[in-house]
VOKOL-425109 format. One record per atom (N, C-alpha, C): residue number from 1; residue in three letters; atom name; x, y, z. Coordinates in Angstrom, 2 decimals. Layout:
<pts>
rotor, kollum, midren, px, py, pz
NUM, ALA, CA, X, Y, Z
...
</pts>
This chain:
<pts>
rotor, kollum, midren, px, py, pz
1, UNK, N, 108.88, 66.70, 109.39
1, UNK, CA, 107.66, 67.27, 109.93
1, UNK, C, 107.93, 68.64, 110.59
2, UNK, N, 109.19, 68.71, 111.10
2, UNK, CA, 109.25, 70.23, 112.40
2, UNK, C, 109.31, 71.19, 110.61
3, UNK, N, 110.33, 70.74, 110.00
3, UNK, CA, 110.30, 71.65, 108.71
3, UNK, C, 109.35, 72.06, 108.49
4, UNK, N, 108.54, 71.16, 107.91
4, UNK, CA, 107.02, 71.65, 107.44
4, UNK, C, 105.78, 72.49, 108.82
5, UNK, N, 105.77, 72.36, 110.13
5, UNK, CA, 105.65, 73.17, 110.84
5, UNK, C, 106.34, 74.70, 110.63
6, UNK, N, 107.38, 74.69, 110.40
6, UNK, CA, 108.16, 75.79, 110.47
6, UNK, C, 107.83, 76.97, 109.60
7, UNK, N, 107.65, 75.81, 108.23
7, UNK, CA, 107.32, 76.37, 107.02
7, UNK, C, 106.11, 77.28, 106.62
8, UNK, N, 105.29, 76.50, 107.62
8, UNK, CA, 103.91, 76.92, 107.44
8, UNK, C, 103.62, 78.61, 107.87
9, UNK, N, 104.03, 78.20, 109.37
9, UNK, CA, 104.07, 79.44, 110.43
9, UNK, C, 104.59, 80.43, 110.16
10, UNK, N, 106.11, 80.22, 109.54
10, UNK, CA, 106.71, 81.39, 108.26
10, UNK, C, 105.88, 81.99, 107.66
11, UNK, N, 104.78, 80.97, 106.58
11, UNK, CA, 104.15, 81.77, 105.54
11, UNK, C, 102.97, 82.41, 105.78
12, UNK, N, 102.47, 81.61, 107.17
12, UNK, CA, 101.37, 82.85, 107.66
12, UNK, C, 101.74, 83.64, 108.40
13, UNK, N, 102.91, 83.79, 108.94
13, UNK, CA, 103.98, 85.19, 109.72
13, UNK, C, 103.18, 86.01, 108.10
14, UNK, N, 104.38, 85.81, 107.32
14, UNK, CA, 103.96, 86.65, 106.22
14, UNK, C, 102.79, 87.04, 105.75
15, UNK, N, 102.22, 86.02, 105.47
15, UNK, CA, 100.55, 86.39, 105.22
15, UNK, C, 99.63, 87.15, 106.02
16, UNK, N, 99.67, 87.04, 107.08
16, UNK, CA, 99.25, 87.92, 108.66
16, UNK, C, 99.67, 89.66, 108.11
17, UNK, N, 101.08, 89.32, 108.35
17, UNK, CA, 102.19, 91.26, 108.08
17, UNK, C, 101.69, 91.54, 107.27
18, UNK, N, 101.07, 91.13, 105.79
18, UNK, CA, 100.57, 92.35, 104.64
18, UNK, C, 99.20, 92.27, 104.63
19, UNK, N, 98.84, 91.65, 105.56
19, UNK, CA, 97.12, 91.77, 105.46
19, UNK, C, 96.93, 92.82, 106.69
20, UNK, N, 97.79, 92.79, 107.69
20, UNK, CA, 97.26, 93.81, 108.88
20, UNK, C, 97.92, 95.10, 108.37
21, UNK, N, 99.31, 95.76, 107.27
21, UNK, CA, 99.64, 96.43, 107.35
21, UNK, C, 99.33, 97.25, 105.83
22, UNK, N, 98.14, 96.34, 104.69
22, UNK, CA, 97.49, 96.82, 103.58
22, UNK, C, 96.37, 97.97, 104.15
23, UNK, N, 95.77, 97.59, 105.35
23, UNK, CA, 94.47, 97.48, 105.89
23, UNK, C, 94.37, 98.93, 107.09
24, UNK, N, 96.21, 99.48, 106.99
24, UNK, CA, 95.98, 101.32, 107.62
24, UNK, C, 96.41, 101.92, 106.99
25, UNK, N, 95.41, 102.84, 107.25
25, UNK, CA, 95.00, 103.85, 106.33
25, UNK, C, 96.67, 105.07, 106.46
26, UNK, N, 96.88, 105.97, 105.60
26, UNK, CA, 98.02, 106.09, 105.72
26, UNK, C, 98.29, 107.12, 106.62
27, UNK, N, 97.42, 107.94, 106.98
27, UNK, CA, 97.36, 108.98, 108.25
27, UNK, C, 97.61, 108.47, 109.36
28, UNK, N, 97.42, 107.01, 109.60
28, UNK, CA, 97.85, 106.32, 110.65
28, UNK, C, 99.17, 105.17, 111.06
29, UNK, N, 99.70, 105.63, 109.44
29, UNK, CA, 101.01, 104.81, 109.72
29, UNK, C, 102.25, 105.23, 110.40
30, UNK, N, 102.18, 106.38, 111.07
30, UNK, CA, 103.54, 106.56, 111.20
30, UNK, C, 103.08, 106.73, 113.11
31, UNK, N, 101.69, 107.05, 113.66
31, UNK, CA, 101.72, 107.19, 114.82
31, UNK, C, 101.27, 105.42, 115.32
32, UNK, N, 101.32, 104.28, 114.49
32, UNK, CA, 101.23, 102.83, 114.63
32, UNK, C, 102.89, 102.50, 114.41
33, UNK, N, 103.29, 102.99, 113.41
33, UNK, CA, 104.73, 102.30, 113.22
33, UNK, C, 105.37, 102.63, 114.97
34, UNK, N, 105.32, 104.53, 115.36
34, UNK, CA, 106.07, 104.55, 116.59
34, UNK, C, 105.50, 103.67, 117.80
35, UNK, N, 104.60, 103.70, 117.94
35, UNK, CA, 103.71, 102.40, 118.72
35, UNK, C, 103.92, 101.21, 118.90
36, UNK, N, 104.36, 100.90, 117.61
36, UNK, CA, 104.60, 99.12, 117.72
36, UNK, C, 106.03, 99.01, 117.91
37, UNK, N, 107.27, 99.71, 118.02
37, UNK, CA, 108.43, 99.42, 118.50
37, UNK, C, 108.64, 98.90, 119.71
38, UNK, N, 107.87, 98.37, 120.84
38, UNK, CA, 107.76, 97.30, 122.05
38, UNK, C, 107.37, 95.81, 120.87
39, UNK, N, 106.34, 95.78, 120.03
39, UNK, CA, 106.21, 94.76, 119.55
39, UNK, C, 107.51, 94.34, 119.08
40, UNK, N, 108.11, 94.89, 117.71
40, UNK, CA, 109.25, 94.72, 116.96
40, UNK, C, 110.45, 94.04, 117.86
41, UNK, N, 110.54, 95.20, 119.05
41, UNK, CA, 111.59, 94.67, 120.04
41, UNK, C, 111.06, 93.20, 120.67
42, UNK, N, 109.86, 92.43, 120.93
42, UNK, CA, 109.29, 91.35, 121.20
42, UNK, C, 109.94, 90.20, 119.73
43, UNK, N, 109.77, 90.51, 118.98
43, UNK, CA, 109.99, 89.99, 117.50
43, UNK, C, 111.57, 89.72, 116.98
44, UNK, N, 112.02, 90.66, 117.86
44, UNK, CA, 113.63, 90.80, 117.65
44, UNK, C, 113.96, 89.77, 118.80
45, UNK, N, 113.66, 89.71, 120.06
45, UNK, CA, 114.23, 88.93, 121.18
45, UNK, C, 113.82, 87.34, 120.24
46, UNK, N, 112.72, 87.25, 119.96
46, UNK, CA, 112.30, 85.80, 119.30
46, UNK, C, 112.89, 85.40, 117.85
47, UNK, N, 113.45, 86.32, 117.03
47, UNK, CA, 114.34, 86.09, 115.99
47, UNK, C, 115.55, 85.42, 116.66
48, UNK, N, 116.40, 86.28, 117.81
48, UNK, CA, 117.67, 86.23, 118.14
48, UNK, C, 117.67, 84.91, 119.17
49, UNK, N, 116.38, 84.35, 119.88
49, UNK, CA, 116.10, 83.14, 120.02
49, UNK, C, 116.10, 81.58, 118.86
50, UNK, N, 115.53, 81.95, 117.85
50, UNK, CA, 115.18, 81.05, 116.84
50, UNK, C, 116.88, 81.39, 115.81
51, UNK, N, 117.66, 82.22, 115.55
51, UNK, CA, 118.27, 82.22, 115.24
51, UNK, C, 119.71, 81.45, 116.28
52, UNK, N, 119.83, 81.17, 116.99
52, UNK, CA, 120.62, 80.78, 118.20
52, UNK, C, 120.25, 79.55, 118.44
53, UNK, N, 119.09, 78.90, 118.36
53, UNK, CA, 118.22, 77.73, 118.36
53, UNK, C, 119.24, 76.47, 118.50
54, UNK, N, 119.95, 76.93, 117.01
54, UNK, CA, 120.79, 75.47, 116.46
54, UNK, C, 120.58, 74.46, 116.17
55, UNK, N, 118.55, 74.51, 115.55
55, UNK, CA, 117.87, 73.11, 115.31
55, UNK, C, 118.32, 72.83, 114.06
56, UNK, N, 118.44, 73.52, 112.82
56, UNK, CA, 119.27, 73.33, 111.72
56, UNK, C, 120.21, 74.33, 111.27
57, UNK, N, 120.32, 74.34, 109.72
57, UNK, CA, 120.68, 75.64, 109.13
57, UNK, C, 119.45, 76.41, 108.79
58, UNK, N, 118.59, 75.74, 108.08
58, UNK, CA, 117.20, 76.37, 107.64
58, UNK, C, 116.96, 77.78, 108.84
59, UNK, N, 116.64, 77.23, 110.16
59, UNK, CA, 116.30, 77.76, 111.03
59, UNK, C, 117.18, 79.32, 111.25
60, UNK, N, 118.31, 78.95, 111.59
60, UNK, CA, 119.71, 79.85, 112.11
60, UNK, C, 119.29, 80.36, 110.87
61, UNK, N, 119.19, 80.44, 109.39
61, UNK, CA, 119.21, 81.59, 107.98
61, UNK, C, 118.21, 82.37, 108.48
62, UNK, N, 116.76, 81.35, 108.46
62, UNK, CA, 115.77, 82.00, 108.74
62, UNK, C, 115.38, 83.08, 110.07
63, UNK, N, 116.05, 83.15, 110.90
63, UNK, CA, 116.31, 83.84, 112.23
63, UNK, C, 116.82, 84.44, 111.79
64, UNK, N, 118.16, 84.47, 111.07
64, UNK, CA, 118.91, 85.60, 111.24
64, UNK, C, 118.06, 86.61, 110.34
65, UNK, N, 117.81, 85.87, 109.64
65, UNK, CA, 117.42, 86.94, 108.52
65, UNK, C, 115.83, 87.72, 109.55
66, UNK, N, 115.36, 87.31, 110.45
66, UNK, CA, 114.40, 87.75, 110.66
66, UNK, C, 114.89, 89.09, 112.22
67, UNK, N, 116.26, 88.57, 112.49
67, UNK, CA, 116.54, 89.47, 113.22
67, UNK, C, 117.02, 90.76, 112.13
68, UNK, N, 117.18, 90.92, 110.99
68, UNK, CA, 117.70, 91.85, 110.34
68, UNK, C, 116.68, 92.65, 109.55
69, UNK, N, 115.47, 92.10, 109.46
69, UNK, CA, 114.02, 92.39, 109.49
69, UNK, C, 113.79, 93.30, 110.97
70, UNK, N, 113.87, 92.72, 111.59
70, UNK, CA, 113.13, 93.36, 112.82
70, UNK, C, 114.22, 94.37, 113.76
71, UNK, N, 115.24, 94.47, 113.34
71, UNK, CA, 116.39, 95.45, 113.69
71, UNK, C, 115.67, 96.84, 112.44
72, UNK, N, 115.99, 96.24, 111.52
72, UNK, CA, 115.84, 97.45, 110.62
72, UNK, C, 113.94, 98.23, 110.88
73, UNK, N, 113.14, 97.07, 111.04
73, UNK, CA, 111.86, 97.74, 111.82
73, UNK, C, 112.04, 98.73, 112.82
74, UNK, N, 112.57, 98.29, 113.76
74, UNK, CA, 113.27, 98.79, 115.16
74, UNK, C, 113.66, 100.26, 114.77
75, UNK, N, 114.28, 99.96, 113.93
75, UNK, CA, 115.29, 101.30, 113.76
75, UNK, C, 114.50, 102.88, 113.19
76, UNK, N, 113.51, 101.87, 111.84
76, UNK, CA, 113.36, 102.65, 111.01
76, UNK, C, 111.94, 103.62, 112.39
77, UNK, N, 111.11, 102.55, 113.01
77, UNK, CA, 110.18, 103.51, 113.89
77, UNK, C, 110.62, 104.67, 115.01
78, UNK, N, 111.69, 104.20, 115.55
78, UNK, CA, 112.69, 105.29, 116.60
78, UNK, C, 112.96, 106.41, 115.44
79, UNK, N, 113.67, 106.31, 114.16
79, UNK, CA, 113.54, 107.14, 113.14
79, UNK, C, 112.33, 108.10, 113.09
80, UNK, N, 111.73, 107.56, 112.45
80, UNK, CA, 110.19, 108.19, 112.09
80, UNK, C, 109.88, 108.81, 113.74
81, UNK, N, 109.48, 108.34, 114.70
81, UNK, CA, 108.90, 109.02, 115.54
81, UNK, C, 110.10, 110.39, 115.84
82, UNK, N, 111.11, 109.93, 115.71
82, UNK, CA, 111.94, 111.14, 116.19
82, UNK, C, 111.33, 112.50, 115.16
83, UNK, N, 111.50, 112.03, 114.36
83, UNK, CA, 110.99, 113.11, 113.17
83, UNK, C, 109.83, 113.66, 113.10
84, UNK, N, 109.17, 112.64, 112.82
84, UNK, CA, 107.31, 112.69, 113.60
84, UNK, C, 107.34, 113.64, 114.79
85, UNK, N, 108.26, 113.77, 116.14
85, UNK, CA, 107.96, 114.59, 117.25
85, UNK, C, 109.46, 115.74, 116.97
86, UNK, N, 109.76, 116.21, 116.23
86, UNK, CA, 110.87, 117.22, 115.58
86, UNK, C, 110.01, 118.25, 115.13
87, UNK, N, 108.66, 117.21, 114.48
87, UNK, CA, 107.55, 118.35, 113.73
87, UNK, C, 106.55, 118.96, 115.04
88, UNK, N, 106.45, 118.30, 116.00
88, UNK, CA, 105.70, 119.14, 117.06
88, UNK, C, 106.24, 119.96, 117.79
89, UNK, N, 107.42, 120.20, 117.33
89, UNK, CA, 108.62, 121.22, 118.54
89, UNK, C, 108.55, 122.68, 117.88
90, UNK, N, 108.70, 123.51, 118.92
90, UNK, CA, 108.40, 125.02, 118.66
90, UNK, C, 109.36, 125.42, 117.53
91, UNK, N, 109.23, 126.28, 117.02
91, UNK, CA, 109.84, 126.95, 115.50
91, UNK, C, 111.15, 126.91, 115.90
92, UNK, N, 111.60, 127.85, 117.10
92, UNK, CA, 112.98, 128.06, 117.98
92, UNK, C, 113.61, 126.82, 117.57
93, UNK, N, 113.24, 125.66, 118.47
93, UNK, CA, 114.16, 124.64, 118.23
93, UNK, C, 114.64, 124.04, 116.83
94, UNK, N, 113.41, 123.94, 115.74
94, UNK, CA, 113.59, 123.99, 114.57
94, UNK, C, 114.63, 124.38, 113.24
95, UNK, N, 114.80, 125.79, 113.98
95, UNK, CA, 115.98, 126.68, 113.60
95, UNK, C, 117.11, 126.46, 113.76
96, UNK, N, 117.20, 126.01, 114.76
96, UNK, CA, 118.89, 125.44, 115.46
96, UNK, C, 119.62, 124.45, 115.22
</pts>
């Protein structure tokens, strides 16, 4: 039964992520992606929880793998916004 709980919540994790992230528009993806890096980091503490768990193996794969999801989220928005705010900096700095 916890399996099939588990299972479920997994597939609407998933189902949830491509329905909220089909649904912006693309002018707004990169000032939402830098935005949601407090979420991601929320998502990462609860991977590295559920991965640490030690209720099975299922679980510990599935964690880990979701901390390596949400690291690489993590990463890729600190990315982008850096770049994203590289483009609002005066020409001067640009040059250098």
């Amino acid at each position: 039964m916890t399996f099939l709980i588990a299972l479920t919540l997994f597939v609407l994790a998933i189902f949830l992520g491509v329905e909220l992230i089909s649904k912006v528009p693309p002018t707004l993806h990169t000032p939402l992606m830098s935005g949601s890096n407090a979420i991601s980091g929320i998502t990462l503490i609860g991977a590295l929880v559920a991965a640490g768990a030690d209720h099975s193996l299922l679980t510990t794969i599935l964690g880990f793998g979701a901390v390596v999801l949400a690291t690489i989220n993590v990463v890729g928005g600190f990315l982008v916004t850096h770049r994203m705010l590289g483009m609002f900096g005066s020409n001067r700095k640009r040059q250098s």
